[in-house]
N, C-alpha and C positions, 0 to 999 in steps of 0.2 A: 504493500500500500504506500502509495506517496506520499511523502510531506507537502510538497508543492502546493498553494494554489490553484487553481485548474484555470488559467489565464488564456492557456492556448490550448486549441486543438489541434493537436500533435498525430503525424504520419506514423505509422507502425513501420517505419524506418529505423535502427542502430548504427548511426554512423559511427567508424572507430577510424577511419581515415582519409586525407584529400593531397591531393596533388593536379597544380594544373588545374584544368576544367575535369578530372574527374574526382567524383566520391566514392568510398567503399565502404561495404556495413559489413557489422559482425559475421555475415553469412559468407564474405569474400565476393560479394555481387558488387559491379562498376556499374555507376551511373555517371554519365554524360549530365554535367549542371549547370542547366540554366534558370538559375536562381541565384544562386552566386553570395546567398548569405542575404538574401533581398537587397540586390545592389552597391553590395559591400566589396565582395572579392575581387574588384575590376581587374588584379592581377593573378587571377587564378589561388588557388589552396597551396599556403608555405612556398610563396616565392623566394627563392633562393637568396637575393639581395636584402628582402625584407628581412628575412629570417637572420641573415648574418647583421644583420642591423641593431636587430632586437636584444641578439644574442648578449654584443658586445656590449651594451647599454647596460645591458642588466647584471652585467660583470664590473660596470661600474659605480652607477648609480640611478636608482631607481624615482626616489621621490625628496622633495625639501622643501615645496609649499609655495607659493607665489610672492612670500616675503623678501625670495634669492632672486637675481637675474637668473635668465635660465637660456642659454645661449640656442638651445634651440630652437627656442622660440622664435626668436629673433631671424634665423635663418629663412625657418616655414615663413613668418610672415612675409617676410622680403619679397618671398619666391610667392606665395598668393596676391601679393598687393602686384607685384611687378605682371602678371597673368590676369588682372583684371579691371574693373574700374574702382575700384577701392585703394585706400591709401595705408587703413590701419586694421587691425587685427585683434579678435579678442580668443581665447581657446577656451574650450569647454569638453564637453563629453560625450555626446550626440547632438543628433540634429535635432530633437525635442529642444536639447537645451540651448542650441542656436539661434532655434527660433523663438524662444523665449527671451532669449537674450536680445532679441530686433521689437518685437513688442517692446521692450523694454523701451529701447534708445530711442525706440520712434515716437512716444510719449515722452518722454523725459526733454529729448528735444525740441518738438515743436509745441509741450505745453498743452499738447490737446490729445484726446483719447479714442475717438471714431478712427476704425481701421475697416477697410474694404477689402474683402475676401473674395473666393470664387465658392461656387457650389461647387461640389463635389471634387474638392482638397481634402489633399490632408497635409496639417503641419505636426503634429505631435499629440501626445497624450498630457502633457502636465496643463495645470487648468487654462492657462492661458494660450497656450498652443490648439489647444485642443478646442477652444473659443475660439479661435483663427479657422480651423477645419470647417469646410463647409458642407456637414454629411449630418443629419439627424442622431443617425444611431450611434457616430460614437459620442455624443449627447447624452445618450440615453441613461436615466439613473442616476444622474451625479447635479441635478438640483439646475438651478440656476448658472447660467453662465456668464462670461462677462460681457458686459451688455454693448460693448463699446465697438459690436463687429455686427456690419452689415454683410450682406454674399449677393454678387450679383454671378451674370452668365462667360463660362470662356466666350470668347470669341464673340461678345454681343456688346461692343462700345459703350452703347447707350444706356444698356444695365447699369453700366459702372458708372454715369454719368449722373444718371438717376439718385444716385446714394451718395454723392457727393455736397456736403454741408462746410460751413465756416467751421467744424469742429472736426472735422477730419484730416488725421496726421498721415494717413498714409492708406497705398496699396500694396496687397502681398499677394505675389503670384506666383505659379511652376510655368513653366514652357512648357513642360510636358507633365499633364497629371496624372504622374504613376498607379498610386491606389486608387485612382477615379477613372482608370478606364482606359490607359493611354493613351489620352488626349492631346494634343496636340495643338500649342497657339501660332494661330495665322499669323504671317506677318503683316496683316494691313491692320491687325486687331494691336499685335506690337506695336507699331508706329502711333497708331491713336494714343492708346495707353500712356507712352512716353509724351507725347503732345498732351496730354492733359495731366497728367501732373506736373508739367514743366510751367501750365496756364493757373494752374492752382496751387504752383508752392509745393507739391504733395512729394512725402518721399516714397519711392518705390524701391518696395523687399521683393528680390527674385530667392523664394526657395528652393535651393539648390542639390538639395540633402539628395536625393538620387540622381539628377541630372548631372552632378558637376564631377571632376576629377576624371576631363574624360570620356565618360559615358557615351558623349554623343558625337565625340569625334572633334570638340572641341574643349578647351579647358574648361568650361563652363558654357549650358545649353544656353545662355542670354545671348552666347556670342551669332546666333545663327539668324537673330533679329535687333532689328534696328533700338535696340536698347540701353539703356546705360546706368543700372541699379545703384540707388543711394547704397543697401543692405542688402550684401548677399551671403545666403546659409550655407554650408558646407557642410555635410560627416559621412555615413555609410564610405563611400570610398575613398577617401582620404586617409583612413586607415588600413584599409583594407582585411577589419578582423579585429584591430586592435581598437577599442572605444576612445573614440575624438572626435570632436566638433569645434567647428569654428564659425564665428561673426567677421564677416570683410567688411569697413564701413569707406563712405569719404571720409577727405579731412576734414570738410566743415561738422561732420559728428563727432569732434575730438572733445570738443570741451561737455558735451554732455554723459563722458562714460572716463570720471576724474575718477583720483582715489577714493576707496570707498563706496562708489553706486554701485560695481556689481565685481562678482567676484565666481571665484571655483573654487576649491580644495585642490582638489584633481588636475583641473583642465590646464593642457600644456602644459603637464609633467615630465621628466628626460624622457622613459619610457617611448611617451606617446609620439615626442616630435621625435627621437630617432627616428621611429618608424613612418612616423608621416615624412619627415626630407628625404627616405628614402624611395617613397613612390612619388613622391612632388620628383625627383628625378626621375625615375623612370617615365612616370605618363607626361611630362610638360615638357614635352621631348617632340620635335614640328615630325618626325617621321615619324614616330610615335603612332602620333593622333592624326597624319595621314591615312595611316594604315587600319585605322579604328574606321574613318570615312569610308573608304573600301570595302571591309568589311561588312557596314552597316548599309551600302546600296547592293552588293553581292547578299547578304543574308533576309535582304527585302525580294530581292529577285528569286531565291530558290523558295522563299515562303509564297512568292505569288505562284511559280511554277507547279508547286507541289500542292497546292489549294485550288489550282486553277478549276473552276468549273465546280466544285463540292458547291451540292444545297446547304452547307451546316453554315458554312461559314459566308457572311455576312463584310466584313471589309479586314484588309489588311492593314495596321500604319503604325507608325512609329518616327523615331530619328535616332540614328547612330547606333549605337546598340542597347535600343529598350525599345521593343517592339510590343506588338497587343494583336491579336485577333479574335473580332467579334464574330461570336456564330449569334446564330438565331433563337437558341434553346442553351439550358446553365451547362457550363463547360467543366463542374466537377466531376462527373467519371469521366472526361477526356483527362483531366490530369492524372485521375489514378489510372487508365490505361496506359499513357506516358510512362508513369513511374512504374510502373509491372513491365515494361519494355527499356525500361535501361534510360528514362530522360525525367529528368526532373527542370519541371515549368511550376509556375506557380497562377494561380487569377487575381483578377484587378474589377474587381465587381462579378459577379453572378453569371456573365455571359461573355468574358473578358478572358484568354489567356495569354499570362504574361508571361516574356520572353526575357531575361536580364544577363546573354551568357559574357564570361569572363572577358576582356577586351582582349585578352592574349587566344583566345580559341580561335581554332585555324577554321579557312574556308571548308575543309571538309568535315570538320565536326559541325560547325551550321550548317550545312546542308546534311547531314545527318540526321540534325533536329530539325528538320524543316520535313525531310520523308518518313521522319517516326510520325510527325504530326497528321502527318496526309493518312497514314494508313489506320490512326487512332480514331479520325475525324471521318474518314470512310469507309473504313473495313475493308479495304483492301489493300493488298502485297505492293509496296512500291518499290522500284529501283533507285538506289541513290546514285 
């Protein structure tokens, strides 16, 4: 019997091992993973750099609290400010508490407490994040929320315009909404967005917590639209396993996040930024994250090949390497057929499955998961 709280519903999976893009459980079965730790793994399971990274850190020093300089710190921010539109840096522990941390600054800064959300986000689970999220259910039971978040529509201008007041400090958006569906924002809906908050003062938070470090083939998904975020979130792969988050802000948010507003224990400890400067060099690397592009239009293209013409499925889309496909009917036994067949995918709503494989997986492991998919989604024998 478990101690555990029953938080998750958990796969009758035992993993005891990973390498790469594959996993293996207790039974010595390889699964093929596209999941990736949800977003996390972007350099596959115990990358060799990372791991020697980790190693040596932890032969030296582990933890001393944010009262020390911490040179690593210092490093990772350089290398994030220098990669984005942001100037300073704060460290934390996930992307719950990044975004937490943007809530914060975005209040604190402009004084005022209305934040505009999208429907069907998600920012995190602690209360304020979790007010940010624009989903009912994860609502559900926990009373009252903070009243200070309105949600309008991706991709519908005018929603967002509509909820626009003298009291509103800001907008928080994904380019792509992972747990909502793999959505995808238009760039004519980007362009507005930035035109009106630029008309309104407004600062704009791009959530970046799965999008960024990469993902889409670029250091961060904002870059692939005409945008230029006040506040941008960072975690899941930035770590890649090891728990870290970070706040990218401008400079002109320097003077509202002085000593003593907000703080971590933890965040950007040795541990953490060894290992984050060690994948800030591998992925912010221009061949790199060319190669992730390629990838991500070859892994669009065998998913369309191999779905071509199936009744189940309903549209393909994605960017870079986070893809989605909607069928028409719930996609939970397509994933347990998946995983009965050697591939592990994960859903992003009810009719949604999501795709997140490791940035390092080759073109014929994608196109591998793209003809396990064809033959889950149609029952029949495909050739890769």
């Amino acid at each position: 019997m478990s101690s555990l709280f029953p938080t998750y519903q958990r796969w009758d999976v035992h993993v005891k091992s990973g390498k790469g893009t594959t996993l293996v459980d207790t039974n010595d079965k390889e699964y093929l993973d596209f999941i990736g730790g949800i977003a996390v793994c972007n350099l596959g399971h115990c990358h060799p750099t990372i791991v020697d990274a980790l190693k040596k850190q932890a032969e030296q020093l582990w933890h001393v609290s944010n009262l020390f300089e911490i040179d690593g710190q210092e490093q990772a921010a350089s290398v994030l400010a220098e990669n984005s539109s942001g100037d300073y840096v704060f460290f934390c522990n996930s992307g719950t508490e990044a975004n937490e941390a943007a809530i914060k600054l975005a209040r604190k800064h402009t004084g005022k407490q209305h934040i505009i959300s999208l429907k069907n986000s998600f920012h995190g689970r602690t209360l304020g994040s979790m007010a940010a999220t624009g989903q009912a259910k994860i609502h559900e039971g926990y009373g009252t929320m903070l009243e200070s978040f309105s949600y309008a529509d991706l991709n519908d201008l005018e929603s967002v315009k509509s909820l626009v007041t003298e009291e509103t400090a800001a907008v928080m958006v994904e380019v792509v909404q992972g747990e909502g569906g793999v959505r995808v924002m238009d760039a004519t809906f980007a362009e507005g967005l930035q035109a009106l908050c630029n008309e309104h003062s407004l600062l704009l938070i791009v959530d970046e917590v799965q999008t960024g470090i990469g993902r889409t083939g670029k250091a961060f998904g904002y870059e692939h639209f005409n945008l230029s975020p006040d506040i941008i979130t960072v975690a899941k792969g930035l770590g890649n396993g090891f728990p870290v988050g970070a706040l990218i802000g401008k400079a002109h948010l320097k003077p509202a996040f002085q000593p003593g507003s907000h703080g971590s224990t933890f965040g950007g400890n040795p541990l953490a930024m060894a290992v984050v400067n060690a994948v800030l060099t591998e992925v912010f690397n221009e061949s790199f994250l060319n190669e992730v592009v390629n990838k991500g239009k070859a892994f669009e293209n065998y998913l369309n090949e191999a779905l071509n013409g199936s009744p189940v499925v309903k549209e393909v889309r994605g960017l870079g390497l986070i893809a989605g496909i909607e069928c028409h009917a719930p996609v939970a036994d397509y994933i347990t057929k998946a995983r009965e067949k050697g591939l592990l995918v994960l859903p992003a709503g009810p009719n949604v499955i999501r795709l997140l494989p490791p940035l390092v997986a080759t073109n014929e492991e994608l196109k591998k998961a793209a003809f396990i998919l064809a033959e889950v989604v149609t029952h029949q024998k495909t050739t890769v």
